[in-house]
ROSE-4610 file (N, C-alpha, C; in Angstrom, 1 decimal, always signed):
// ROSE-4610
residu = [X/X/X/X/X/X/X/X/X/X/X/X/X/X/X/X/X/X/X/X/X/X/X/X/X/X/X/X/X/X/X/X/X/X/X/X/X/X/X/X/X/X/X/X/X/X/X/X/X/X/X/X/X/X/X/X/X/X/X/X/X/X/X/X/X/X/X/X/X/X/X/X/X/X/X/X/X/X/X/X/X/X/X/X/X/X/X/X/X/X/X/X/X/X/X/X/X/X/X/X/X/X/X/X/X/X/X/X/X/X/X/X/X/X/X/X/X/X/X/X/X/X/X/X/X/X/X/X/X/X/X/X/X/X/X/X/X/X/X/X/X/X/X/X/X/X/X/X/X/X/X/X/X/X/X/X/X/X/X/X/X/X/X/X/X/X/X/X/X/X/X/X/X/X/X/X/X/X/X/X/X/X/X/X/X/X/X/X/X/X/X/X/X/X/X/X/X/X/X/X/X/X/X/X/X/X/X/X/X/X/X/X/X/X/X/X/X/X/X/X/X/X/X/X/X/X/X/X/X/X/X/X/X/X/X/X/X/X/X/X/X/X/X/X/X/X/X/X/X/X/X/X/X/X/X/X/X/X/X/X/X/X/X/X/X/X/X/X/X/X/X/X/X/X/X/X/X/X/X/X/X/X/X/X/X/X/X/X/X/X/X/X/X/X/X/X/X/X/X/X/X/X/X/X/X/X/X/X/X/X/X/X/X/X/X/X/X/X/X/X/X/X/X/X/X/X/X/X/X/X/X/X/X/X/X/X/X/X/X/X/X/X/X/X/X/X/X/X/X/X/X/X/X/X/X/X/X/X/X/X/X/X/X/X/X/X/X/X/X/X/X/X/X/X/X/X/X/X/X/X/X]
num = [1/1/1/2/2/2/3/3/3/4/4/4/5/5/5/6/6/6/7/7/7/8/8/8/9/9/9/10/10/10/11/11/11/12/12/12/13/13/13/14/14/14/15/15/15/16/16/16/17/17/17/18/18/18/19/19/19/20/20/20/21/21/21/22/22/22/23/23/23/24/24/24/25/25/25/26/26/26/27/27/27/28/28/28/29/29/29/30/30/30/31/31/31/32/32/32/33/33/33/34/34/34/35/35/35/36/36/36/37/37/37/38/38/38/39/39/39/40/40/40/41/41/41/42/42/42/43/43/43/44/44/44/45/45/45/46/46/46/47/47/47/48/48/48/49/49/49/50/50/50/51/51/51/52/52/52/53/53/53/54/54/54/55/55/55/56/56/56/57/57/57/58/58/58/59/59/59/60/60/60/61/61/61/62/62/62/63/63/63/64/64/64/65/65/65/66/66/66/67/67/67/68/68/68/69/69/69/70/70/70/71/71/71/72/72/72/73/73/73/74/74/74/75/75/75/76/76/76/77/77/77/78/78/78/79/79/79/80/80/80/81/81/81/82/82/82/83/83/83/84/84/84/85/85/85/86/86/86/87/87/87/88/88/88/89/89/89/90/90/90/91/91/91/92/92/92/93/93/93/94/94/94/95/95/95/96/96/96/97/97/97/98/98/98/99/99/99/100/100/100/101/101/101/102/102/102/103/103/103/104/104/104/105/105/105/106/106/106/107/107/107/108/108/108/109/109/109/110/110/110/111/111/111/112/112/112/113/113/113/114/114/114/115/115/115/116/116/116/117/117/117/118/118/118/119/119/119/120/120/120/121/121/121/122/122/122/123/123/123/124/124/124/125/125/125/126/126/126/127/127/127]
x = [+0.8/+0.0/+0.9/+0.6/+0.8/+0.7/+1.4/+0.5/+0.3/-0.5/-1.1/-1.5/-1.6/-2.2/-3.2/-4.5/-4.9/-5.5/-5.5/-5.0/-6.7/-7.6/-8.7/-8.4/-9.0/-9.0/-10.5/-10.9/-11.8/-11.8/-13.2/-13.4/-13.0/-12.3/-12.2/-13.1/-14.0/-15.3/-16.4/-16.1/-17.0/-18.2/-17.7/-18.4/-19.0/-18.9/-19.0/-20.3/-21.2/-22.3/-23.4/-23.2/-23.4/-24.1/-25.0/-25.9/-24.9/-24.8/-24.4/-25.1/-26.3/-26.6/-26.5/-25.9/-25.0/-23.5/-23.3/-21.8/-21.9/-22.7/-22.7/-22.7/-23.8/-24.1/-22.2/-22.0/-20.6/-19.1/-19.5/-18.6/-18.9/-19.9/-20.1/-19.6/-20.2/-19.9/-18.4/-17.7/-15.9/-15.4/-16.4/-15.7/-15.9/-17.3/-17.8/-16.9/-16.4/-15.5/-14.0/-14.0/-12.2/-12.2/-13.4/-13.7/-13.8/-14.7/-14.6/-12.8/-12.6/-10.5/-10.3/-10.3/-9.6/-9.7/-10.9/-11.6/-11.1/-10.7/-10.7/-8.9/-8.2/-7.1/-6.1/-7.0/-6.2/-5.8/-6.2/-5.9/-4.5/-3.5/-1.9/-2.6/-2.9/-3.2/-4.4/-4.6/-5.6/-5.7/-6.1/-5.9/-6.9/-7.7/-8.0/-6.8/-6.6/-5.7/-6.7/-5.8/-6.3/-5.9/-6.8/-6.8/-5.9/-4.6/-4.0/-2.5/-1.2/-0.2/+0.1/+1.5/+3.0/+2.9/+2.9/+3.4/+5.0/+6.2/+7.1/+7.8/+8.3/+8.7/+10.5/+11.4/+12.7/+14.3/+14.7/+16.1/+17.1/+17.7/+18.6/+19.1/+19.2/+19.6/+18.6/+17.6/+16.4/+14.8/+14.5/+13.6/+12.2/+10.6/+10.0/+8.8/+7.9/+6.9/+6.3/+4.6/+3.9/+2.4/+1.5/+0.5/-0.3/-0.6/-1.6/-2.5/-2.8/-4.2/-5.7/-6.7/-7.9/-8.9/-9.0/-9.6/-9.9/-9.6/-9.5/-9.5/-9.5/-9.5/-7.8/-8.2/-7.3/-7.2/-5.9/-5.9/-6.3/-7.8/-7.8/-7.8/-7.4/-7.1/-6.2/-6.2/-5.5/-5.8/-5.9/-5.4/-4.3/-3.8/-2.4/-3.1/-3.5/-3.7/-3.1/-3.6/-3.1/-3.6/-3.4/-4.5/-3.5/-4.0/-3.5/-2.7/-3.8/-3.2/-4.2/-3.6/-4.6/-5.8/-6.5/-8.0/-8.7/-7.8/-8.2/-8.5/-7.4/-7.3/-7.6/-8.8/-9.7/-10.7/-11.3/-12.1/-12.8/-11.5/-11.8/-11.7/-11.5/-11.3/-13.2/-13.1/-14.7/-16.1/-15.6/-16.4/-16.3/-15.3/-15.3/-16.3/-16.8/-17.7/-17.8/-16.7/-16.6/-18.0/-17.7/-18.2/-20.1/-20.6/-21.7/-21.9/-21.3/-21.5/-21.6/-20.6/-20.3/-20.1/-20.4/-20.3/-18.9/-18.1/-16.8/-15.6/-15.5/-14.7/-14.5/-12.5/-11.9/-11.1/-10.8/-9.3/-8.4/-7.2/-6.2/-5.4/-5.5/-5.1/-4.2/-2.5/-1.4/-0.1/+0.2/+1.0/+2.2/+2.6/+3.9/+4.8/+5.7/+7.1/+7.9/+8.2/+8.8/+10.3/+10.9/+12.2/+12.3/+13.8/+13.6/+14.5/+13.9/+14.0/+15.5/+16.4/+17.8/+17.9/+17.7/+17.8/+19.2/+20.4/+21.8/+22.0/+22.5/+23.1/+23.9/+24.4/+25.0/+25.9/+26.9/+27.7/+28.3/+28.1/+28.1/+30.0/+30.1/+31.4/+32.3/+33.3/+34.2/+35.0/+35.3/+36.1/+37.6]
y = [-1.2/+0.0/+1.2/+2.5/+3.3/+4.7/+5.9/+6.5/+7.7/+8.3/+9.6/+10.5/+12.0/+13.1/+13.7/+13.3/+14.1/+15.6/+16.6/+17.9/+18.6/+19.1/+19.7/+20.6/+20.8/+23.2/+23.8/+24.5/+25.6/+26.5/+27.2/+28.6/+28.7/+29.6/+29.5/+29.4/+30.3/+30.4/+29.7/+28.3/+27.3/+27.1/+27.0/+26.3/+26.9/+28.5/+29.4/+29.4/+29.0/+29.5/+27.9/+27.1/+25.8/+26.0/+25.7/+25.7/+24.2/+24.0/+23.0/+21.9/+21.3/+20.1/+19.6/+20.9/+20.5/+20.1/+21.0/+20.9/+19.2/+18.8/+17.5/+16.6/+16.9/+15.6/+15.9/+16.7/+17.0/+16.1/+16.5/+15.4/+14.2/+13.3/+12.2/+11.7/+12.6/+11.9/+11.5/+12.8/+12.7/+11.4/+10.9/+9.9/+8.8/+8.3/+7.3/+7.1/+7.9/+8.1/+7.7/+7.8/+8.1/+5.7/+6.1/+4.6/+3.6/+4.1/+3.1/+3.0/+4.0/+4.6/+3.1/+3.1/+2.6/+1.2/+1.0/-0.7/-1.1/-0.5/-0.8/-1.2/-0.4/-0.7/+0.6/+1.6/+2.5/+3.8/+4.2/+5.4/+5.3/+6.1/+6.3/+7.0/+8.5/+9.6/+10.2/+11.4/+12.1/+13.1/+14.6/+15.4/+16.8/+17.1/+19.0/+19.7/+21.0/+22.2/+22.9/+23.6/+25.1/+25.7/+26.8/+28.3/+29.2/+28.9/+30.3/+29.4/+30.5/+30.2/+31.4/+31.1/+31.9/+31.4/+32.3/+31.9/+32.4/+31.7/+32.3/+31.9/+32.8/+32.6/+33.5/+33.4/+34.0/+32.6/+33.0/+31.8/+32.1/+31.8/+31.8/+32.8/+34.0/+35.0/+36.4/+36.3/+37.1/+35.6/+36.2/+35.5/+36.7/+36.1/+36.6/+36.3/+36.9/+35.9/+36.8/+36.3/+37.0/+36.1/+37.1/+36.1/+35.1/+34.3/+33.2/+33.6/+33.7/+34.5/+33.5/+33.6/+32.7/+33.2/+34.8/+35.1/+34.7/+33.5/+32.9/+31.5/+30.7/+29.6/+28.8/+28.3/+27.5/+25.7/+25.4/+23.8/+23.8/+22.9/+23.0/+21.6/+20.5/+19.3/+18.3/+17.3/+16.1/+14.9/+13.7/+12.3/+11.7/+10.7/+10.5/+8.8/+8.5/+7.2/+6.0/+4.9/+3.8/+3.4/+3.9/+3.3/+2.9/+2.0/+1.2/+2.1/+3.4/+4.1/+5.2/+6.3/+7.9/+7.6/+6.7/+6.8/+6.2/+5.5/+4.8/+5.9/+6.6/+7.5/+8.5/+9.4/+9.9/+9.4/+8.3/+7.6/+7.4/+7.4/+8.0/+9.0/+9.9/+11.6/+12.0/+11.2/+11.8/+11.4/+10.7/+10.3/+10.9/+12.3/+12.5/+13.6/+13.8/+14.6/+16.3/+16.8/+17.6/+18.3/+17.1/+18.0/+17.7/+17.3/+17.0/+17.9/+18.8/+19.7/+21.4/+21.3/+22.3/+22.5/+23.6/+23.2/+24.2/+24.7/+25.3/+24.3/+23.2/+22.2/+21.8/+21.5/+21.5/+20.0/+19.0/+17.9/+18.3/+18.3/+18.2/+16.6/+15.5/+14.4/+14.3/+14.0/+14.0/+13.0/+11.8/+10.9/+11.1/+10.6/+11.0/+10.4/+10.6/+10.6/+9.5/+8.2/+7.5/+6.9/+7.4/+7.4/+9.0/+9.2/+10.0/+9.4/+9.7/+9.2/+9.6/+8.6/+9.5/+10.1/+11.3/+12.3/+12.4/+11.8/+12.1/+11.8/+12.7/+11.9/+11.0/+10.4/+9.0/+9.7/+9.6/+10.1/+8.9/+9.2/+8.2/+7.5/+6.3/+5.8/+6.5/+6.8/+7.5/+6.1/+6.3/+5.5/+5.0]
z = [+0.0/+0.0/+0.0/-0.5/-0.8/+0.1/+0.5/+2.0/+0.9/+1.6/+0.8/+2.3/+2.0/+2.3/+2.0/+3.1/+2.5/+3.3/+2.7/+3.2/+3.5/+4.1/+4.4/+4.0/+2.9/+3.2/+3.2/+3.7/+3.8/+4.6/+3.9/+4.7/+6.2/+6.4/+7.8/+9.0/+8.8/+9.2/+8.7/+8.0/+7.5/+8.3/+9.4/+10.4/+12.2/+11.5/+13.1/+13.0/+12.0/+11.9/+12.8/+12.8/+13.4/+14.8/+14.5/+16.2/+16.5/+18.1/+18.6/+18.1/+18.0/+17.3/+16.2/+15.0/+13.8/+14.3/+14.9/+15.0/+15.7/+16.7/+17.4/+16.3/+15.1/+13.9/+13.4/+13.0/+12.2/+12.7/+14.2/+14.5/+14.7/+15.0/+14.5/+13.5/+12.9/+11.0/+11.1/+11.3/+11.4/+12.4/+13.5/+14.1/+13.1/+12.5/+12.1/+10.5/+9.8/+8.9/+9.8/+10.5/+11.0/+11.5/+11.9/+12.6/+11.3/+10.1/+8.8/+8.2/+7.8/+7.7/+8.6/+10.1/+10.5/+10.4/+10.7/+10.3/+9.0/+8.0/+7.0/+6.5/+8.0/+7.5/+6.9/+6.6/+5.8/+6.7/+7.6/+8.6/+9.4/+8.8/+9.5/+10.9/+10.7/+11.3/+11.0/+11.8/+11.8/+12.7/+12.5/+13.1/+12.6/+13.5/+13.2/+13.1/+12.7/+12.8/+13.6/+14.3/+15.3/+14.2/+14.1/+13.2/+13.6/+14.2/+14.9/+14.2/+14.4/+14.7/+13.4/+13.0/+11.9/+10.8/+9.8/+8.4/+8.3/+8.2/+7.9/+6.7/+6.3/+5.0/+4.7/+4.2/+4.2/+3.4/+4.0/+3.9/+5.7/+6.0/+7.0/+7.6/+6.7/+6.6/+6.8/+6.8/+6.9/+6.8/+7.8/+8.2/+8.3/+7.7/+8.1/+8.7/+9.8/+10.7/+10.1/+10.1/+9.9/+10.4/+10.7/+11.6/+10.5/+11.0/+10.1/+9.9/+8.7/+8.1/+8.4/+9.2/+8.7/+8.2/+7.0/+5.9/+5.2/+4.5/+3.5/+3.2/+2.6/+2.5/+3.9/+4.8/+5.3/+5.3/+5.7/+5.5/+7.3/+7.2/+8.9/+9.4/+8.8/+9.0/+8.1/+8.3/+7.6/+8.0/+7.2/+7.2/+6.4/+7.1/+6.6/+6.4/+4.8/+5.0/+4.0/+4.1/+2.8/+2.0/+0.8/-0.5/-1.4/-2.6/-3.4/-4.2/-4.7/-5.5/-5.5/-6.7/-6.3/-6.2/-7.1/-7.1/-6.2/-6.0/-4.3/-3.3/-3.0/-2.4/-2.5/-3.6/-4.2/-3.8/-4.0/-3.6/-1.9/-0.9/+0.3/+0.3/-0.1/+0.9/+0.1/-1.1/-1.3/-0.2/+0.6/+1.4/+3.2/+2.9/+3.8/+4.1/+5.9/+6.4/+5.8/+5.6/+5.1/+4.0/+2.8/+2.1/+1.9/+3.1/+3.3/+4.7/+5.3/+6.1/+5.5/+4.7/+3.9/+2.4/+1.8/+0.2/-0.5/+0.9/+0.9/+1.0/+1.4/+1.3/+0.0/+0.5/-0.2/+0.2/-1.1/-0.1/-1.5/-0.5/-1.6/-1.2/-2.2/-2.2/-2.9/-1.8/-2.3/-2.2/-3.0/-2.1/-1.8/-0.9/-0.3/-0.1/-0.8/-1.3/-0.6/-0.7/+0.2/+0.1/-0.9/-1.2/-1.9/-2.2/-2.8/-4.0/-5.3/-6.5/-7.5/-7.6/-8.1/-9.4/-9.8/-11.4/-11.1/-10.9/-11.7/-12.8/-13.6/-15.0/-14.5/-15.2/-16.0/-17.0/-17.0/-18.1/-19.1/-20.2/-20.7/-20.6/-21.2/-21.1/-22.4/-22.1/-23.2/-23.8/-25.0/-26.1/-25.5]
């Protein structure tokens, strides 16, 4: 099996609007999803993001903080799981709570890199 990412993004404020007894159905769903993931074999991880922290960006030499924006579209969770292959793993993230609570959800489904792959030339043999 294969591991992939997959990345949550939405509105930041997707979900401020939720009376408590949505928000109760919403997490349900996320357990009963996290619970099929896991029965099934394929759930590494899993985790919400808090909406706060640094964006920093620079080189070594100049560094810059800047606060974490939640205007806009953010990534506010992840699962880190095992599927055969992308479509596989397309195939789960379409079934997650997300996009049956909100019609602002986003997955970005991405596999992850488990060697890293050698691009040296090869120079050819001289005469």
């Amino acid at each position: 099996m294969k591991e992939f990412m997959l990345l949550i993004r939405n509105q930041a404020d997707s979900k401020t609007s939720f009376l408590p007894e949505l928000n109760l159905q919403f997490l349900e769903a996320c357990r009963v999803y996290v619970e099929k993931l896991m029965k099934n074999g394929n759930l590494k991880s899993a985790q919400p993001l808090v909406r706060e922290g640094k964006m920093i960006s620079g080189s070594k030499d100049s560094w810059n903080e800047a606060p974490y924006s939640t205007s806009t579209e953010v990534i506010v969770g992840y699962y880190h799981i095992f599927a055969n292959n992308l479509d596989e793993a397309i195939a789960m993230a379409k079934g997650n709570p997300e996009f049956e609570y909100t019609t602002t959800a986003r997955i970005e489904v991405r596999p992850i890199k488990m060697k890293e792959e050698s691009t040296a030339y090869v120079y050819p043999k001289g005469d």
